[in-house]
BAGU-933614 format. One record per residue (C-alpha): residue number from 1; residue in three letters; x, y, z. Coordinates in Angstrom, 3 decimals, always signed. Example, Ala and Ser with C-alpha at 12.3 -4.5 7.8 and 13.67 -1.06 7.14 Angstrom:
<recs>
 num residuo       px       py       pz
   1     ALA  +12.300   -4.500   +7.800
   2     SER  +13.670   -1.060   +7.140
</recs>
This chain:
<recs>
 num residuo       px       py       pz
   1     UNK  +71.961  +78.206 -123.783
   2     UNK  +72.513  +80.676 -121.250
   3     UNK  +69.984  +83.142 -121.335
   4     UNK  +69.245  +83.450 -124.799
   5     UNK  +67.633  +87.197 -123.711
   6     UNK  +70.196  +88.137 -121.342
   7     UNK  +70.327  +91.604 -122.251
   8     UNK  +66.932  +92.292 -120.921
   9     UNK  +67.717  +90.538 -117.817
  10     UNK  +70.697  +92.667 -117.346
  11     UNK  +69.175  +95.544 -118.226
  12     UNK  +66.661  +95.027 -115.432
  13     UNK  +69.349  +94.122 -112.826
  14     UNK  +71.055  +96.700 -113.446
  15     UNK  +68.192  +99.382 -112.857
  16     UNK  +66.368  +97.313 -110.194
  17     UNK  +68.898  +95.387 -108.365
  18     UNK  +69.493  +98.471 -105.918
  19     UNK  +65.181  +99.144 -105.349
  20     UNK  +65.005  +95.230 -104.966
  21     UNK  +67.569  +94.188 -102.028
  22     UNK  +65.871  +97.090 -100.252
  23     UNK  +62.496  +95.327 -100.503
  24     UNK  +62.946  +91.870 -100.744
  25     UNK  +64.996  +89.743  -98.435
  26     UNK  +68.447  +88.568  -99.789
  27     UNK  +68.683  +84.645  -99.423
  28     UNK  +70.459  +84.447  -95.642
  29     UNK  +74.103  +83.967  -95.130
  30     UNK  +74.570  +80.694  -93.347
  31     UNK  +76.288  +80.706  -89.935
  32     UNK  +80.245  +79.670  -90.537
  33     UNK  +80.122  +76.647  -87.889
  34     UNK  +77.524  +74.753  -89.988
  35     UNK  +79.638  +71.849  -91.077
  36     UNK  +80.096  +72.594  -95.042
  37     UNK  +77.937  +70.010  -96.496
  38     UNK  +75.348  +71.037  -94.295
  39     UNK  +76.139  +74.777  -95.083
  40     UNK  +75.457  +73.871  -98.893
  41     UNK  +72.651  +72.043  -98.346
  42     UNK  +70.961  +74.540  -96.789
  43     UNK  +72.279  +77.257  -98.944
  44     UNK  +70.627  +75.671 -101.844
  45     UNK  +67.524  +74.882 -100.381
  46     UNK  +66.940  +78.663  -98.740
  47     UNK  +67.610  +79.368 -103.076
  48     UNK  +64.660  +77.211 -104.203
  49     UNK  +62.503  +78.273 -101.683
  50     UNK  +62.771  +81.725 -102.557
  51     UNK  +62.833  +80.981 -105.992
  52     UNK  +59.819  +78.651 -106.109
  53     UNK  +61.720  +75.965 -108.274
  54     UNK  +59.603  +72.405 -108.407
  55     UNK  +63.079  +70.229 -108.997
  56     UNK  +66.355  +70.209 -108.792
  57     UNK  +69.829  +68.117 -108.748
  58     UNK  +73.323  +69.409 -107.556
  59     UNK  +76.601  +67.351 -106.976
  60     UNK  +80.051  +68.252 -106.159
  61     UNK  +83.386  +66.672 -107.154
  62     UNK  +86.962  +67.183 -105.318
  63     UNK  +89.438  +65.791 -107.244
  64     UNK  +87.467  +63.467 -109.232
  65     UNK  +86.070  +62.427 -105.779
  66     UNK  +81.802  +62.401 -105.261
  67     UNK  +81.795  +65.052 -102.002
  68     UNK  +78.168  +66.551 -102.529
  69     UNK  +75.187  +64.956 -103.845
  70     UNK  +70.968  +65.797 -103.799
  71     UNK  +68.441  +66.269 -106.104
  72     UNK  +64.719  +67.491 -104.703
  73     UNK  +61.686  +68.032 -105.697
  74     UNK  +59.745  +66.571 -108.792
  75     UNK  +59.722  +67.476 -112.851
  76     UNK  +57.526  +66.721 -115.899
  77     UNK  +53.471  +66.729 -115.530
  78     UNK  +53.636  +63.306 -114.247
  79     UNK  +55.217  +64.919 -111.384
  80     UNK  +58.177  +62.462 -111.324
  81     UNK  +60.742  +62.494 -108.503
  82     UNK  +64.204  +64.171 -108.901
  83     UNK  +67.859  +62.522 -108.790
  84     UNK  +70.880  +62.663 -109.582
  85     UNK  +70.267  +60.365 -112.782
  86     UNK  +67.635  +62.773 -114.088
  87     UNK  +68.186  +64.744 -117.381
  88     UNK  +67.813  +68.160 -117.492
  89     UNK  +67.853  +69.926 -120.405
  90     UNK  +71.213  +72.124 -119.808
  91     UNK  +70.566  +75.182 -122.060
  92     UNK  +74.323  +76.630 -123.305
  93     UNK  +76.660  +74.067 -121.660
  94     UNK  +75.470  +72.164 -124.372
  95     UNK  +78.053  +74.489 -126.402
  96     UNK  +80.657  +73.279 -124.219
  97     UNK  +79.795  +69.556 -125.536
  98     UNK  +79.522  +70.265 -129.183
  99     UNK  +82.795  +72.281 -128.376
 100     UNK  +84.586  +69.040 -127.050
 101     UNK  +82.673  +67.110 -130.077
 102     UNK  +84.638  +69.808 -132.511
 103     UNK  +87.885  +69.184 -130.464
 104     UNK  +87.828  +65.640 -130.968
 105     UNK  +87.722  +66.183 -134.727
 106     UNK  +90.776  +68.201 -134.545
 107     UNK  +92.417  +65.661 -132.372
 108     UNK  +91.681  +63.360 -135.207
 109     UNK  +92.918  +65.567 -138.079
 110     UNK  +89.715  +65.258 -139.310
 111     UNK  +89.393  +69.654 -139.399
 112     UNK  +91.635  +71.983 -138.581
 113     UNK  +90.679  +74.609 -135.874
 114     UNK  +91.263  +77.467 -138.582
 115     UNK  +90.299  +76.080 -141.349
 116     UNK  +87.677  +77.531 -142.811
 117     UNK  +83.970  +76.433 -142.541
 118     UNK  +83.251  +76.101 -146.105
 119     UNK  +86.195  +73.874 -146.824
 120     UNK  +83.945  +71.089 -144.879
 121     UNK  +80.439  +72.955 -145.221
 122     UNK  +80.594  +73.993 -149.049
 123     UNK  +76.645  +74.931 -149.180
 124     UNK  +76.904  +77.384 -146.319
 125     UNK  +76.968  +80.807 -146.944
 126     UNK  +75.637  +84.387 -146.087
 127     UNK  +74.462  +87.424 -147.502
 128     UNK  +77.845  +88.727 -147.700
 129     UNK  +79.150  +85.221 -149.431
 130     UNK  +82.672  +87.116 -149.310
 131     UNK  +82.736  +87.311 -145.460
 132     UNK  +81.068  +84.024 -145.101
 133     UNK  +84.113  +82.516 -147.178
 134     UNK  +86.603  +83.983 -144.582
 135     UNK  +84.603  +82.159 -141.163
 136     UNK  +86.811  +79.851 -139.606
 137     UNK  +85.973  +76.974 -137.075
 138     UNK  +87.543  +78.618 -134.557
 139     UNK  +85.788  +81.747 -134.713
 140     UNK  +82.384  +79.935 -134.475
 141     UNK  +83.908  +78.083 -131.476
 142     UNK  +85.146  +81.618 -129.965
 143     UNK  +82.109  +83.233 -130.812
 144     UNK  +84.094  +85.537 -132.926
 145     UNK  +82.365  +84.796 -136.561
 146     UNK  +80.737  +88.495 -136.526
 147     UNK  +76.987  +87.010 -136.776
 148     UNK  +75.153  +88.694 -133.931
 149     UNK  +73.407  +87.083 -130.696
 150     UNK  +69.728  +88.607 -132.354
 151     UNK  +70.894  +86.831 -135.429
 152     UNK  +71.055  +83.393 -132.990
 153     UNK  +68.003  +83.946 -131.365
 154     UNK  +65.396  +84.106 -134.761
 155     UNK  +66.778  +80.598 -135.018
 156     UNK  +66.594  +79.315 -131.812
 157     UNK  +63.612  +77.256 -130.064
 158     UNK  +61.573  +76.758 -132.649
 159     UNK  +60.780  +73.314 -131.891
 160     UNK  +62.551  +71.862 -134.939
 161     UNK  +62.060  +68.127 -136.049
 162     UNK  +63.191  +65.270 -138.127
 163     UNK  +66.548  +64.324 -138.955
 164     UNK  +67.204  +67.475 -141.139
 165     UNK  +66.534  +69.883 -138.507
 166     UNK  +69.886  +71.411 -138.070
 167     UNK  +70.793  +71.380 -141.196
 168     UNK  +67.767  +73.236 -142.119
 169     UNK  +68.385  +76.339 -139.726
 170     UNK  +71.502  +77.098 -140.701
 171     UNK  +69.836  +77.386 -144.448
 172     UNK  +68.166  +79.755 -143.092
 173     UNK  +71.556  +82.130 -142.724
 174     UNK  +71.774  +82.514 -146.235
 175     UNK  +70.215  +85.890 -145.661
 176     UNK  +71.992  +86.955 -142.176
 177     UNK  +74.465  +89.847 -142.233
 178     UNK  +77.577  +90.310 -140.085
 179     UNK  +77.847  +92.868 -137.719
 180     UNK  +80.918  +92.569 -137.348
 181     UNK  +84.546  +91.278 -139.499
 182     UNK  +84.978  +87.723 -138.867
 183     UNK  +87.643  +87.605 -135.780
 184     UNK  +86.878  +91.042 -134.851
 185     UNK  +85.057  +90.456 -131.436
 186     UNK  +83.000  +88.100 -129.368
 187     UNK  +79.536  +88.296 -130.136
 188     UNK  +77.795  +85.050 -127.852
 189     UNK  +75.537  +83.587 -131.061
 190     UNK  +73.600  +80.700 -131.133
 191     UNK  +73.796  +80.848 -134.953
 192     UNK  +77.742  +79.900 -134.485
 193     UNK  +76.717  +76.636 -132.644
 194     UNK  +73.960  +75.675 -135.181
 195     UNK  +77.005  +75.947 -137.772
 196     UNK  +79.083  +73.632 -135.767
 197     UNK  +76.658  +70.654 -135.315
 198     UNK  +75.717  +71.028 -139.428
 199     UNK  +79.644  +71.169 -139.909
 200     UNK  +79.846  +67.844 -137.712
 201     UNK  +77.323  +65.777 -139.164
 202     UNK  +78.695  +66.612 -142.458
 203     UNK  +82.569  +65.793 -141.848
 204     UNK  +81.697  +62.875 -139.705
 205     UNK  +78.269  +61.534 -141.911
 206     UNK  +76.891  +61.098 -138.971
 207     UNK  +73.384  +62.695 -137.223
 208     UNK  +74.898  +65.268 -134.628
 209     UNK  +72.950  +63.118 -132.092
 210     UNK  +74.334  +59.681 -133.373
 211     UNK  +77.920  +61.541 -133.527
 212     UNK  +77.656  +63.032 -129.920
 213     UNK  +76.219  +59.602 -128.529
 214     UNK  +78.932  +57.399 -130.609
 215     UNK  +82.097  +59.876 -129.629
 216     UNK  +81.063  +61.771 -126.374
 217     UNK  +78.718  +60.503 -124.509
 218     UNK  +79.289  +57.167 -124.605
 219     UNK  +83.219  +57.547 -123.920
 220     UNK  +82.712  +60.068 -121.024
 221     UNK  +80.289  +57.620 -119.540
 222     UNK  +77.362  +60.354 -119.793
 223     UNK  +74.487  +57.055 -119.234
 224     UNK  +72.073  +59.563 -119.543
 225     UNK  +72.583  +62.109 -122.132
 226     UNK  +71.191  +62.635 -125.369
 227     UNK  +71.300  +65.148 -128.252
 228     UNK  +67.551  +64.752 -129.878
 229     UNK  +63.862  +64.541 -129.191
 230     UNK  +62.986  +60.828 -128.934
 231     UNK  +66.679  +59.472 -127.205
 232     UNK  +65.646  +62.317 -124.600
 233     UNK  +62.611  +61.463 -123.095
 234     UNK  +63.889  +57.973 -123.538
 235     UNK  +66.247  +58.158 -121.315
 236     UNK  +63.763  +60.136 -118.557
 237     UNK  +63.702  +63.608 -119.901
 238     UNK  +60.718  +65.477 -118.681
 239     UNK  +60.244  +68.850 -119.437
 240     UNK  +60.053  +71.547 -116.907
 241     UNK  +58.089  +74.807 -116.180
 242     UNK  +58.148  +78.154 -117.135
 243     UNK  +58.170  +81.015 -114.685
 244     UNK  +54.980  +83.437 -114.661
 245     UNK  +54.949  +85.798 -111.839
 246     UNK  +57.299  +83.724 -110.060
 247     UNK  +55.371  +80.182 -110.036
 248     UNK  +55.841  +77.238 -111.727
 249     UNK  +53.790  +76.968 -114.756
 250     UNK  +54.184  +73.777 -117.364
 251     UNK  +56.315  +74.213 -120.009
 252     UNK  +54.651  +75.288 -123.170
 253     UNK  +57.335  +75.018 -124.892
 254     UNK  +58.585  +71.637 -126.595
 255     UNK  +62.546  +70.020 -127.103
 256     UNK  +63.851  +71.141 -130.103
 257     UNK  +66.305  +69.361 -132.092
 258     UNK  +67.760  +71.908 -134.018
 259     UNK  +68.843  +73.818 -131.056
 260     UNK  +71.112  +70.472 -129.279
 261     UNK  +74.402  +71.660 -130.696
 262     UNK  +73.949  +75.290 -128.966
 263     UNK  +71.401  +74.374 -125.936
 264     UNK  +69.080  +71.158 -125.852
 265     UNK  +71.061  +68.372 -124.739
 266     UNK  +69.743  +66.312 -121.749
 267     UNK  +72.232  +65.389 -119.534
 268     UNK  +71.631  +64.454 -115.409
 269     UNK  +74.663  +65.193 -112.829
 270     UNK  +76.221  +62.102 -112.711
 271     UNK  +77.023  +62.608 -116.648
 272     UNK  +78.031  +66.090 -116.147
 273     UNK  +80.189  +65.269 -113.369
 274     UNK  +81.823  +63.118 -115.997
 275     UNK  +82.623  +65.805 -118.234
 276     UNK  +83.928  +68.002 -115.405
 277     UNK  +86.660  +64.942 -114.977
 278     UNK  +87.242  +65.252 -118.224
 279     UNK  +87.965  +68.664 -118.016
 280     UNK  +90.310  +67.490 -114.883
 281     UNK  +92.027  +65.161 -117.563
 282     UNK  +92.118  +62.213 -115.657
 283     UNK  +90.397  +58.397 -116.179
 284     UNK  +88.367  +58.835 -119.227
 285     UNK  +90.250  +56.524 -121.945
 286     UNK  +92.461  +59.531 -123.313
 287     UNK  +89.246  +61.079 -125.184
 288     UNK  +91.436  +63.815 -126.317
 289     UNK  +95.105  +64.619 -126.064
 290     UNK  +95.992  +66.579 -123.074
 291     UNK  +97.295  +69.584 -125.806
 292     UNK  +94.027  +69.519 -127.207
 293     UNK  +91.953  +69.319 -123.794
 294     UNK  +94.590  +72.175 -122.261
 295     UNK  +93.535  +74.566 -126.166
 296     UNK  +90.038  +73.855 -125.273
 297     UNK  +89.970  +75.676 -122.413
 298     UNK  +92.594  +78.646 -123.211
 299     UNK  +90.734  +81.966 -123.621
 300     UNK  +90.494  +83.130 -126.719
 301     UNK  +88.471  +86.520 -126.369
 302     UNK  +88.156  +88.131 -123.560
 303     UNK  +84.534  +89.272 -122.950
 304     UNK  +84.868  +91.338 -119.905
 305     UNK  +86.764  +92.176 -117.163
 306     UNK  +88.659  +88.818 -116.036
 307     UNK  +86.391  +86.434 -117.920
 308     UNK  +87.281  +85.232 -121.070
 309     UNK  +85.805  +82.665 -123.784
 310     UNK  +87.596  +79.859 -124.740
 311     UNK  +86.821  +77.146 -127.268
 312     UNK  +83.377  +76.659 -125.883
 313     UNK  +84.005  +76.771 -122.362
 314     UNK  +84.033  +80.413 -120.157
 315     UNK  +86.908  +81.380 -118.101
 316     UNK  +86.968  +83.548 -115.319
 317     UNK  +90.903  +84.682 -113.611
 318     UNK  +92.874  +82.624 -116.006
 319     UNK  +96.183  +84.082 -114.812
 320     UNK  +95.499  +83.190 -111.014
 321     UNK  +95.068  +80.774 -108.310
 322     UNK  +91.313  +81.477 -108.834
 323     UNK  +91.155  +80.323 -112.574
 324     UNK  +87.497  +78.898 -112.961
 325     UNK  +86.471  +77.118 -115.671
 326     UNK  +82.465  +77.248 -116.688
 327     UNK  +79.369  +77.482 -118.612
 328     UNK  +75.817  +78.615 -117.745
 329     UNK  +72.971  +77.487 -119.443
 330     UNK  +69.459  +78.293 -119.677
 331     UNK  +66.159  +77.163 -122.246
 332     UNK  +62.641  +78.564 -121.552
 333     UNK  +62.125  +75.727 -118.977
 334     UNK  +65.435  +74.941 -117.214
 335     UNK  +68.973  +76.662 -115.916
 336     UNK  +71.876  +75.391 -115.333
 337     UNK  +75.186  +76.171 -113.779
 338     UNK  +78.283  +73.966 -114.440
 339     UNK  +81.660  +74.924 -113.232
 340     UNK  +85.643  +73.665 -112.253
 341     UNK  +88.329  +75.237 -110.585
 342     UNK  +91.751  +73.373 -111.477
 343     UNK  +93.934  +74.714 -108.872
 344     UNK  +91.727  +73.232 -106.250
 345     UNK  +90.056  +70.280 -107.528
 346     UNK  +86.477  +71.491 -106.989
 347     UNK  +83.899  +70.871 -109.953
 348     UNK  +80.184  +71.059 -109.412
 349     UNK  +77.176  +71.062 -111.250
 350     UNK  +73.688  +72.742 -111.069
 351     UNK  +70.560  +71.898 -112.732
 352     UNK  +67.108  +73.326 -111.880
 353     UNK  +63.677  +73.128 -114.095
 354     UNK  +62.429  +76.179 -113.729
 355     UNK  +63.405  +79.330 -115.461
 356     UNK  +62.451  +83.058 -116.235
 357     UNK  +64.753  +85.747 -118.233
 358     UNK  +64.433  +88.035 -114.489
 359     UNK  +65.443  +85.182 -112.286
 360     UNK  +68.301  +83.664 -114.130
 361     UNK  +70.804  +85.665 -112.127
 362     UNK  +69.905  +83.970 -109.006
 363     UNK  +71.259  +80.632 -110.037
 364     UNK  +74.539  +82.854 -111.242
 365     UNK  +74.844  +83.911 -107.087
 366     UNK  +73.863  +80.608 -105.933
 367     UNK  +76.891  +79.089 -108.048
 368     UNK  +79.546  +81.574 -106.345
 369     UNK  +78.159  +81.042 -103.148
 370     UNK  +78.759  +77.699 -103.118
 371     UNK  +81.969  +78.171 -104.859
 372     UNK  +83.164  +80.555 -101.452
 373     UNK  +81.799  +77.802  -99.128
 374     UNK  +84.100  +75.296 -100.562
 375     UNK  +86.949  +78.009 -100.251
 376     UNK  +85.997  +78.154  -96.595
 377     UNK  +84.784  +81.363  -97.623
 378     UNK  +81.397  +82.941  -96.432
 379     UNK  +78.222  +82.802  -98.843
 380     UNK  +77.024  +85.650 -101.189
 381     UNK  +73.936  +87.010 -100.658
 382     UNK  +71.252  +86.065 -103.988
 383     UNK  +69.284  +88.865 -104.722
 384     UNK  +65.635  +88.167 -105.378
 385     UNK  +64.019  +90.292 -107.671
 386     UNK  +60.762  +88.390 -107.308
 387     UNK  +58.162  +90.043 -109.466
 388     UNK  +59.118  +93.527 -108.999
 389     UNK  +59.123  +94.277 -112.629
 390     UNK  +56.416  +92.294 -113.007
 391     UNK  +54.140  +94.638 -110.621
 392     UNK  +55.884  +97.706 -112.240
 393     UNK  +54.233  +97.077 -115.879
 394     UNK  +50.548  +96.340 -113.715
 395     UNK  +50.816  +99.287 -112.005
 396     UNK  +51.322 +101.029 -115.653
 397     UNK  +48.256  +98.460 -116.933
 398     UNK  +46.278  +99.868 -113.950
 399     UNK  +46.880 +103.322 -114.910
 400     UNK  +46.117 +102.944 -118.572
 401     UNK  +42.726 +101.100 -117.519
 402     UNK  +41.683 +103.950 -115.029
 403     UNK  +42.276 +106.071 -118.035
 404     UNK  +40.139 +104.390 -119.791
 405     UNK  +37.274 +104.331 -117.238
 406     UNK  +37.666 +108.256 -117.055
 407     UNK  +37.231 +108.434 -120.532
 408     UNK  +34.816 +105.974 -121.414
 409     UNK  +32.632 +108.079 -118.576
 410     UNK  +32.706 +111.228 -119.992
 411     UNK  +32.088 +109.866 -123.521
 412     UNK  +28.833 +108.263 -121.655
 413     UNK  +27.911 +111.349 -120.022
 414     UNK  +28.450 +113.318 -123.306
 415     UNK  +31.424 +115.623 -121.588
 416     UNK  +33.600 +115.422 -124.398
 417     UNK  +37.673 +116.635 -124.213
 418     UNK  +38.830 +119.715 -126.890
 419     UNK  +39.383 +119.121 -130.153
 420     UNK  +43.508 +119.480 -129.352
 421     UNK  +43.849 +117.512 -126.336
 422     UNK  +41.804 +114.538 -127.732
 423     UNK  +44.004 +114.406 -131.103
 424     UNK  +47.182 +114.271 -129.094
 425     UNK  +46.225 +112.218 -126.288
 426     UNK  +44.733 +109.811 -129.020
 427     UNK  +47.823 +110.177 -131.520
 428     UNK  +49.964 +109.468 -128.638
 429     UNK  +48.630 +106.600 -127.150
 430     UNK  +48.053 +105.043 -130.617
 431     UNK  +51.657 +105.284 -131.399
 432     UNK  +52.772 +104.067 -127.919
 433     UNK  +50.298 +101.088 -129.037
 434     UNK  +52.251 +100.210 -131.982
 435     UNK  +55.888 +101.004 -131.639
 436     UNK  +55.948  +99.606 -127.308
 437     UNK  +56.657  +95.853 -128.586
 438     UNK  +59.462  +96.996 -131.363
 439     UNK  +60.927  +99.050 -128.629
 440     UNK  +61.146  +96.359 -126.350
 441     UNK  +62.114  +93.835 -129.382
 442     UNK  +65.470  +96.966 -129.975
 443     UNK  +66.274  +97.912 -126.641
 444     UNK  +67.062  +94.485 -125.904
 445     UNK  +68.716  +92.954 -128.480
 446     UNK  +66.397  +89.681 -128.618
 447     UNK  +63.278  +88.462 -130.882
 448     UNK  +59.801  +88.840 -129.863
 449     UNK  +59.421  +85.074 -130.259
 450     UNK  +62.665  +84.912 -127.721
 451     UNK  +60.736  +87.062 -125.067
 452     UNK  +57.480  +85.449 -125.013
 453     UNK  +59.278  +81.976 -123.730
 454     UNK  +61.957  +83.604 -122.137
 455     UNK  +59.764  +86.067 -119.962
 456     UNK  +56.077  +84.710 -120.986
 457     UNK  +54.436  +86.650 -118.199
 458     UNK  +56.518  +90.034 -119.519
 459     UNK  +55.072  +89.345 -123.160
 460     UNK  +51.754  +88.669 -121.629
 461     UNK  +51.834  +92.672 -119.627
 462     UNK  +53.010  +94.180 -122.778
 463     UNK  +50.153  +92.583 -124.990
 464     UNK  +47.872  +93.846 -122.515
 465     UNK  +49.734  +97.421 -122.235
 466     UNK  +49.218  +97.392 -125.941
 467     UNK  +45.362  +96.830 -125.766
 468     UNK  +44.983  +99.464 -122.675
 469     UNK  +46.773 +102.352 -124.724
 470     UNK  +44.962 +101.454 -128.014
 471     UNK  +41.546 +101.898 -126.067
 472     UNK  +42.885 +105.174 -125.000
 473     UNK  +44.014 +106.645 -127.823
 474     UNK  +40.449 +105.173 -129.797
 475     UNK  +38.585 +107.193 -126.585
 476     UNK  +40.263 +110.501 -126.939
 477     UNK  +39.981 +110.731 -130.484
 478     UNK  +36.480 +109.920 -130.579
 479     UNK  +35.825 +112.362 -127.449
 480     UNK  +38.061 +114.866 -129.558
 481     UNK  +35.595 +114.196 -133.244
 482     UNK  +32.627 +114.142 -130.478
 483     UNK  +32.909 +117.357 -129.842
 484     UNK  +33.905 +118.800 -133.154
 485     UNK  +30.136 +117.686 -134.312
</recs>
């Protein structure tokens, strides 16, 4: 699921990223006459040092061929070792599955890729029923359907159970509105991947679990995969920690089975190195036509400079030797980085158990870096951020609280403020009180619910920011009515 609040995570780069490599040491370059599996090794391993991640699993492919494999560490709160036959959950490249689950309906002639969703989901609709009526499967799959990535997010990670579960959520559309036409321009939505597994189980009369296990997984040879609660953790899904301040604290956050179509499939990296040879076309029973395989992966929308989105699959360079093919993923408890480069062979596939809105850049680094190494190209340096922001909103919490002291003092010691500066202080800091969280909530584009298991330790400051200037505005007003007695 990628990042489901990316937009705060950029927005913090993007500010930060400068003050931060000045203070914090960049993960080292490696010397260039390390043998390369050794390079990568230790590349990785410097990353989840620095990044204080409890478990992870990483393998390599050239040419279909096994060249890298380790997994370290341990996951779940049984503390269970790592490897390579671990599930993860895999956050957004689940997208890229239900994409290939779509693309094997086509293949069928079971849909058409623009044919339009409500030929196959009649009971789907949206406050504007016109522009819902106009929603083709390809736009969902493009991420071109105009619903918004805040529209995505309400629906997303709420834990959803029971055999109804995505079904249920996209119900809850009825009221959504488009921000933009249908086709218009990409706009990366959950909501659009919800659609697609309720348009699957209906065409196929299937569970989107059942369908994905009968079709995909089990096809692909993906031993280990699974698209719902109870097949998960049956298969040795544990789930993984949230970041606060930069450790490793259990997840508080449960699977949800509403949200496999768009990011809670389990898969380990022996199954995802099986859908990376799919994606190489080679030795997996003809599970699509080659047409349909080469469609999946054509960009469709370009998103921004030299990356593109295809049919549920990112593409970076598409008209070079460089063309990479790739998905990121990311739930409140895990990232992931999947990726293949066609022209030379190379596929490989990261999964780590540990995640934070602020660090899920890192992982983005750690995946080019390895990417040069295998080019015989040197490393990029992975900025860590650490808890810089973190210690920015303390230092404001600080401030607010020796505020408070100061004026808690003086209304002990009967040294009231004037009449004027108590009102505006207090006005002020009352407002600040109530509209901080809704500014957050708008400048970022994502749900409250969204940041507090995205960036727990972030909703945690603000609550607390929130309590510090209410005190403060309560103080100065009642040192301000003090002294008008």
């Amino acid at each position: 699921m990628t990042n489901p609040i990316a937009k705060l995570s950029k927005m913090m780069l993007f500010l930060l990223l400068f003050f931060s490599l000045c203070i914090y040491p960049a993960i080292p370059q490696v010397s260039a006459e390390v043998p390369t599996k050794a390079q990568i090794e230790n590349y990785i391993e410097a990353y989840l040092n620095e990044y204080r991640v409890p478990g992870a699993s990483v393998a390599i492919i050239h040419n279909n061929e096994l060249f890298f494999s380790k997994s370290w560490g341990v996951t779940g709160e049984t503390r269970e070792k790592v490897t390579s036959e671990t599930p993860f959950t895999i956050g957004s490249i689940s997208k890229s599955l239900t994409g290939i689950g779509v693309m094997k309906l086509i293949d069928n002639g079971i849909v058409g890729l623009d044919d339009q969703v409500q030929d196959h989901l009649p009971w789907f609709t949206l406050k504007d029923k016109q522009a819902a009526s106009q929603i083709t499967i390809r736009h969902l799959l493009a991420q071109t359907s105009g619903l918004s990535t805040f529209d995505g997010l309400v629906l997303s990670d709420k834990e959803a159970t029971g055999s109804g579960a995505i079904r249920n959520q996209v119900r809850l559309l009825h009221n959504a509105a488009l921000t933009a036409k249908p086709g218009e321009k990409h706009q990366y939505s959950n909501a659009n991947y919800l659609i697609l597994g309720a348009l699957i189980e209906e065409v196929s009369n299937q569970p989107y679990a059942e369908y994905m296990e009968q079709h995909i997984f089990g096809p692909i040879g993906m031993t280990h995969a699974a698209a719902d609660k109870e097949t998960a953790y049956k298969r040795g899904y544990l789930s993984g920690y949230q970041s606060w301040f930069g450790f490793p604290v259990k997840s508080s956050v449960d699977y949800d089975n509403a949200g496999a179509p768009y990011g809670y499939i389990t898969a380990s990296t022996t199954d995802l190195l099986q859908f990376i040879k799919l994606l190489n076309g080679k030795g997996l029973n003809h599970l699509i036509s080659e047409k349909t395989l080469d469609l999946y992966m054509t960009p469709q929308v370009q998103t921004s400079e030299d990356r593109y989105y295809g049919l549920g699959i990112r593409v970076s360079n598409p008209d070079s030797s460089e063309r990479l093919i790739w998905h990121s993923g990311s739930t409140p408890d895990s990232h992931a980085e999947l990726f293949y480069l066609p022209e030379s062979g190379w596929g490989g596939v990261i999964l780590t158990n540990k995640n934070n809105t602020l660090e899920e850049e890192g992982l983005y680094y750690l995946k080019h870096g390895i990417i040069n190494l295998l080019n015989g190209d040197e490393t990029v340096e992975i900025p860590n951020l650490g808890v810089t922001i973190q210690f920015i909103v303390l230092g404001v919490i600080f401030l607010l609280m020796v505020l408070s002291i100061y004026l808690f003092n003086r209304l002990k010691s009967k040294k009231p403020l004037s009449k004027g500066m108590g009102l505006i202080l207090g006005i002020l800091f009352i407002i600040l009180s109530i509209g901080i969280v809704p500014l957050l909530i708008s400048s970022v584009g994502s749900p409250w619910h969204s940041i507090k298991v995205f960036a727990p330790d972030i909703a945690f400051l603000m609550i607390l920011t929130v309590i510090a200037m209410a005190l403060n505005g309560l103080l100065a007003m009642t040192l301000a009515f003090k002294k008008a007695r």
